[in-house]
C-alpha positions, 0 to 999 in steps of 0.5 A: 212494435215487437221490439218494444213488446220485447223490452217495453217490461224490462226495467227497474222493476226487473233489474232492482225491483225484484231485489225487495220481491226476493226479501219477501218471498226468498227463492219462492219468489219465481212462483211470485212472478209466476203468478204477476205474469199469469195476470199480465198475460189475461191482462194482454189478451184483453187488451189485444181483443179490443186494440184490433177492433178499435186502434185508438189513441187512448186506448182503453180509456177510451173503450171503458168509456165507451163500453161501461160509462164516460165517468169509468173512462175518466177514471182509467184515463187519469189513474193511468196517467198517475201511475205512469207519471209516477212511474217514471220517477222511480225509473230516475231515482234507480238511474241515481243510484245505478251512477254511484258505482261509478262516480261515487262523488258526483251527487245523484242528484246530477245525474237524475236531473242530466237524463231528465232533461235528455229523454224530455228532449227525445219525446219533443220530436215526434213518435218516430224519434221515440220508436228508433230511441226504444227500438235500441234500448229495448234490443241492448236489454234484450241482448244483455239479458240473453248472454246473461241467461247463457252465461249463467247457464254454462256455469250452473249446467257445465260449470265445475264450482260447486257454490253454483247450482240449484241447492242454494235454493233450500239453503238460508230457510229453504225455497219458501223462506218467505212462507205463503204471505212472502210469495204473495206480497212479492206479487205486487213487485211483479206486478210493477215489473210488468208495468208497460206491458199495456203500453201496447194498446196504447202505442197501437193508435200510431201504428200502421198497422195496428192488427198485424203489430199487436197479435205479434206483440201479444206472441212475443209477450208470452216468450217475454214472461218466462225467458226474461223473469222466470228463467233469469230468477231462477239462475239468479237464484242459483248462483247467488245465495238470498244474503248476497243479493239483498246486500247488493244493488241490482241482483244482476250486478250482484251475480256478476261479482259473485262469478268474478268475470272481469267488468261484467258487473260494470257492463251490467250496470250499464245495462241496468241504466239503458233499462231504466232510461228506456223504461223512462222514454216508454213512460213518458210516452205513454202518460203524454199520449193520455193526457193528450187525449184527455185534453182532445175529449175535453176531460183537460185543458186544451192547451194539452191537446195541441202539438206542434207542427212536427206532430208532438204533443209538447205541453202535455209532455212537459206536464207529464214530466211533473213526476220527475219533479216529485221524485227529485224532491223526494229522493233529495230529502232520503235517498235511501227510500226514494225509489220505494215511496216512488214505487208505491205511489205509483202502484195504486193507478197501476193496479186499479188501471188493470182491474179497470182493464179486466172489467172493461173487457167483460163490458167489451165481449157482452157488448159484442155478443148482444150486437152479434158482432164477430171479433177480427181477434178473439182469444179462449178463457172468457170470461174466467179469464177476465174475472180472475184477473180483475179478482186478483188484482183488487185482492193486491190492492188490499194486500198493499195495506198489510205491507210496510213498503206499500202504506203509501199506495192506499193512503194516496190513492183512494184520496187520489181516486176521490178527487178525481171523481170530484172532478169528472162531476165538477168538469162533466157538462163542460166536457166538449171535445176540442175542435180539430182546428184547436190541434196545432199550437199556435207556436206552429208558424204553419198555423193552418196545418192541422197536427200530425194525423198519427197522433190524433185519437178518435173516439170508439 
């Protein structure tokens, strides 16, 4: 759990998304991530006051519906898993262009379709397969990232090259190159970067012990923020000038290239691809668990709610991959947009899951304190922290609007959101949980077995 805490944020949005956060705001965008990561960790706080009270599978679908009202549950569950089925399309659209380095002839489209089918394979075994594959993406991240953060380190602080150093911050239009408007619009690219982060309160259902792996989580969240985003733009930022990165792939590939260490931009790369393979393994995960438990709510089909005799939730993984369906399409009809229009999609479940987040929370604590509950896990800033965080991130929804990269968000989304209450009103008397006998697919030759009881969520 602290190993995936540890990586579980460090993807393409790091490694290629902070490219289209630099356009916006220049140098000023480590005040962007500044501000993403403020959020992210209000945002974690809350999750990890209600994850120790209730260790479910479902998360926080499952405490909105519970804490607020069953059609609030129904929302968050499904924004999420549209954002995180989404998401993962934009993983593999990077890992497409991240091979072009390598083998420029071979069609992008090979690659996306290869890794697909591999990391679908992987999430058919059980949670434990997924934990030991993410256990050695997260730490080759992890690894990466800090001999990056020394080497570029040593050449700023003890270096003898006067092209790197600080002042290339003021060179090219100076830090705020972008102005106020460019550090704000670059908060939504941090904003994905983080995308994951959550996925704490979700994999905590699984865990053995569910107190102990989410406080250290929430620990190594802090360090995350600054060591991996803030500390690694900023020497990023210093070596290499805005007009090389934004011509460039990956900025960490670029800043290889600009040091010239022999093979370094290749060892990134292949790093850069771990990343994205990683944060493609954490997704899939992540947006098959929730519609599992949609389905074991009665909120889906319960074909989706079945697992197979080692445990795995097998149909609601394979319709959680539909996302690589649609990015494969997209990315074949431009490729040069692919990743963007997948990273917009994405983001209105994203950021509206979050501000559901913070809203559940007030719910949550009110709850408690009418109750005269004590809380195992209680952290400081309620409820101002709560009420700036669902703040902010319903000004960035708007925001999106006045972005040319992210029309896409609002435009799919709130017909997206409108279906999806249609739905809950449409579906709600028929909204029985699924039998426990219902658990196990009838392809399990042990077919009295119940599914594997580390997968099966229980209501709060």
């Amino acid at each position: 759990m602290s190993m995936i805490a540890l990586g579980g944020a460090i993807g393409t949005g790091l490694f290629l998304g902070s490219k289209f956060a630099i356009s916006f705001a220049g140098p000023s965008v480590i005040l962007s991530y500044a501000i993403g990561g403020l959020i992210a960790v209000l945002l974690m706080g809350a999750l990890s006051e209600m994850t120790v009270a209730h260790a479910t599978t479902g998360s926080f679908g499952a405490f909105a519906e519970h804490y607020i009202n069953p059609f609030a549950g129904f929302m968050i569950k499904y924004l999420y898993w549209s954002c995180i089925v989404l998401a993962v399309g934009t993983e593999v659209t990077a890992v497409g262009d991240y091979m072009q380095m390598w083998f420029p002839a071979v069609p992008p489209i090979v690659w996306v379709l290869g890794f697909s089918a591999l990391l679908i394979g992987v999430n058919m075994f059980n949670v434990k397969a997924f934990g030991t594959l993410e256990y050695w993406f997260s730490a080759t991240k992890v690894f990466a990232i800090v001999a990056f953060i020394l080497v570029a380190a040593v050449l700023i602080f003890g270096g003898t090259n006067p092209d790197f150093g600080f002042h290339n911050y003021q060179a090219e239009g100076g830090f705020f190159m972008g102005g106020a408007k460019g550090v704000w619009f670059a908060v939504i690219l941090a904003i994905f970067s983080y995308l994951s982060i959550e996925m704490i309160a979700v994999a905590a259902g699984e865990a053995k012990d569910p107190e102990v792996a989410v406080k250290k989580a929430f620990k190594v969240t802090l360090v995350r923020l600054f060591l991996f985003y803030i500390l690694t733009l900023s020497l990023i930022l210093a070596i290499a000038p805005v007009s090389k990165i934004l011509e460039g792939g990956s900025p960490f590939v670029t800043v290889m290239q600009v040091i010239g260490i022999p093979y370094a931009d290749s060892i990134l790369n292949f790093v850069v691809i771990i990343a994205a393979l990683s944060a493609m393994n954490s997704q899939l995960y992540i947006s098959t668990r929730m519609m599992f438990s949609l389905s074991r709510g009665g909120q889906a089909p319960r074909i989706f709610g079945k697992v197979r005799k080692n445990g795995a939730p097998v149909n609601a993984l394979l319709l959680s991959a539909g996302g690589i369906a649609i990015a494969t399409l997209i990315y074949a009809a431009n490729p040069e947009t692919g990743f963007t229009v997948m990273m917009a999609l994405s983001m209105f479940g994203a950021m509206a899951t979050w501000m559901l987040i913070f809203v559940t929370h007030l719910f949550f604590r009110r709850a408690h304190k009418r109750n005269g509950e004590k809380l195992k896990y209680k952290l400081p800033f309620y409820p101002l922290g709560s009420l700036i965080g669902a703040l902010l991130m319903a000004a960035l929804l708007i925001t999106t609007l006045f972005t040319k990269e992210f029309t896409m968000t609002m435009i799919f989304g709130v017909p997206f959101a409108l279906v999806v209450a249609v739905l809950y009103f449409v579906m709600r008397k028929r909204m029985v949980p699924a039998d426990e006998t219902d658990e196990v697919d009838e392809t399990n030759e042990a077919g009295d077995r119940r599914g594997d009881p580390e997968l099966v969520g229980e209501s709060v």
